[in-house]
N, C-alpha and C positions, 0 to 999 in steps of 0.2 A: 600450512604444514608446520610441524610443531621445527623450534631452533635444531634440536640433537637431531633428525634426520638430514639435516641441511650441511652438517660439518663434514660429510665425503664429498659433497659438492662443492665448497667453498677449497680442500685442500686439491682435489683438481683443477679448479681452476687458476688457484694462487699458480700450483706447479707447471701448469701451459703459460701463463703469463710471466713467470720469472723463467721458464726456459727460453719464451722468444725474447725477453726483455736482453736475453746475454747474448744474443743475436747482433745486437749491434744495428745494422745497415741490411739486415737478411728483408727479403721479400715475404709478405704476408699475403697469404687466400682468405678471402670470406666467401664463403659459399650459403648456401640454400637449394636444396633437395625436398622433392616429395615424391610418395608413390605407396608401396604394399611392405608392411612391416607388422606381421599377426592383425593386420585391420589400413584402414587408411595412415598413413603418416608423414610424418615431415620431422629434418635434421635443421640445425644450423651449428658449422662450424667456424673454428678458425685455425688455417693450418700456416705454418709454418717451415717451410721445403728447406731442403740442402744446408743443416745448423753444421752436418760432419760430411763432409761430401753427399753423397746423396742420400743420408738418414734426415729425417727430419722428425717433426711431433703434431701434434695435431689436438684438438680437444674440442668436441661436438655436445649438443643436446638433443635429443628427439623427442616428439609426444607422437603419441597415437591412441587412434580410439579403438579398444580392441572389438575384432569383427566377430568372436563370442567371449562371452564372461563367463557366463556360469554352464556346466555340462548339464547338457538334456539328460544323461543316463544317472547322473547321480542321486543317490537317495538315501538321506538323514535318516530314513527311520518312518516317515509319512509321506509318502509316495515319488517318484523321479520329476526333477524338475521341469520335463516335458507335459507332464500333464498338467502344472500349474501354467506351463503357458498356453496351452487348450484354452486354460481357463481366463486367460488374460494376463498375467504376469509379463513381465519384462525384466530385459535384463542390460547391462550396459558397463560398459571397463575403457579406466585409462592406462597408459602405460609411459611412464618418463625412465629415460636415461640416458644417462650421461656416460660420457667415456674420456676417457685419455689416451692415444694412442702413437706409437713410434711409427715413422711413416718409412718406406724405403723408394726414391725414385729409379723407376726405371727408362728414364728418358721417351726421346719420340721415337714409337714401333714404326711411324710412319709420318707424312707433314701434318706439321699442325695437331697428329695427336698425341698427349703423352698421356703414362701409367703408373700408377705410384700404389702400391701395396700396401698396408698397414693391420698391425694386431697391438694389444693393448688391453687394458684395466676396463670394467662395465660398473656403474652402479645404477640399478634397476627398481622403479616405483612406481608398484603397481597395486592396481585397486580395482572391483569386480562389485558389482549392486544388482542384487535382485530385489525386486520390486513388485508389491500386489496392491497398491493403490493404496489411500486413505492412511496415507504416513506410516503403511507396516512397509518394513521392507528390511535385508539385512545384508550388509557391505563387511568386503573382505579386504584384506591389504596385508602388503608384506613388502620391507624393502630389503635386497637381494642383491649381495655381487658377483661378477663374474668375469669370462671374457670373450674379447671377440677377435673378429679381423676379416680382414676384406680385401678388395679393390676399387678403385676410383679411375675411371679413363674420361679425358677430359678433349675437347676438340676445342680449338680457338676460335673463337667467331671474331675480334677485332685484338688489337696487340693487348689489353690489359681483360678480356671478358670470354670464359670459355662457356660452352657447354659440360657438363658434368655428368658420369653415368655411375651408379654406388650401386655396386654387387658386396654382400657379404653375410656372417652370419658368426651371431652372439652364442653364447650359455651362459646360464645363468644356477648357481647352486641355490638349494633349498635351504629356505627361514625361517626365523619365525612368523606365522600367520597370526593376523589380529583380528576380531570379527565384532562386529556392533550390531546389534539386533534392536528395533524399534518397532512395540507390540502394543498394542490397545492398552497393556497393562504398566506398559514403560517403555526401557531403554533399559538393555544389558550389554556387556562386554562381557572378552571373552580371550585368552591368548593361547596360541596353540603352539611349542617349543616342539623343532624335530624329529625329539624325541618320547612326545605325549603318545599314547597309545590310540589316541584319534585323531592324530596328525595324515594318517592317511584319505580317512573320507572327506575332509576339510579339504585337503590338496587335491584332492579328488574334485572337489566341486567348484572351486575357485580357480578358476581358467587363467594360467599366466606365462609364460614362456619359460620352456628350459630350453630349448634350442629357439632362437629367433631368427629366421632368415628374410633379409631386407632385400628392395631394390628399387632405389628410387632415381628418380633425374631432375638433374636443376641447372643450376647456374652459380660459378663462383668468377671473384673477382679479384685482381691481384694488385697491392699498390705496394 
């Protein structure tokens, strides 16, 4: 991944790192989730509970494989992508992001288990490949901010190791889309700003999340 898309994620994570660093003695979570988030996937955070009474911060990654990339009905101009898979074609999408997020505890509803709320900053990298063998194929990407926010209920299993359950759901606004085409005859690029007047079939064909809704379970740990 090129440096300049890396500098939203470096200043997230400076900012979760120097907000718990002002913490002093506060207690840290490290967690790990998986489950369904637009395809298979999995988060890892690290959150930091109770910095203002029970506001806290938090700062997570996710990947995911997205469960479609490119729309069956879409069509360039040379027929719907459905019928290139008739014909063998394939298609396949990942999706990374990152967040920052202000967390709010709302203590145990019950023993052993507590609930902490949270919304917050998205930065979204995502990328979509359609594929017809023999090195033609043409890949899409776009990295996207947004935001989100959720819930985490958590059940204790021993004094420092809970279980963890993550209900929530992102938005993400529109970007610029990038597109690389590789064809018997080369290799072109190609960028689409959202305001090019073919910015819509492009978005159209390039499968990526404006609403993301997650739900995964894992395990985090607290020391």
């Amino acid at each position: 991944m090129h440096s300049p898309d890396m500098k939203p994620i470096h200043l997230l994570a400076v900012t979760a790192l120097a907000t718990g660093a002002s913490a002093g003695a506060q207690s840290f979570e490290l967690g790990l989730t998986g489950g369904y988030a637009n395809g298979l996937s999995g988060e890892a955070f690290i959150h930091s509970p109770n910095l203002i009474g029970p506001v806290g911060v938090k700062f997570g990654v996710s990947y995911a494989r997205a469960a479609d990339a490119i729309k069956d009905s879409s069509d360039l101009g040379a027929g719907t992508f459905a019928s290139y898979k008739a014909s063998g074609a394939t298609e396949s999408g990942t999706h990374t992001i990152v967040g920052l997020d202000a967390t709010y505890g709302l203590g145990e509803l019950a023993p052993g288990i507590d609930t902490t709320l949270y919304a917050g900053a998205r930065y979204g990298m995502f990328r979509s490949t359609e594929d017809y063998g023999s090195n033609i194929n043409a890949t899409y990407s776009t990295n996207a901010f947004g935001v989100g926010g959720g819930v985490m209920v958590g059940y204790a299993l021993t004094g420092n190791l809970s279980l963890v359950a993550d209900l929530g759901a992102d938005y993400f606004f529109n970007s610029t889309i990038n597109q690389v085409n590789n064809t018997a005859s080369g290799q072109t690029t190609a960028s689409y700003a959202t305001n090019d007047p073919n910015y819509g079939d492009i978005s159209n064909r390039f499968v990526r999340p404006g609403i993301d809704f997650k739900a995964r379970i894992g395990i985090k740990y607290v020391f």
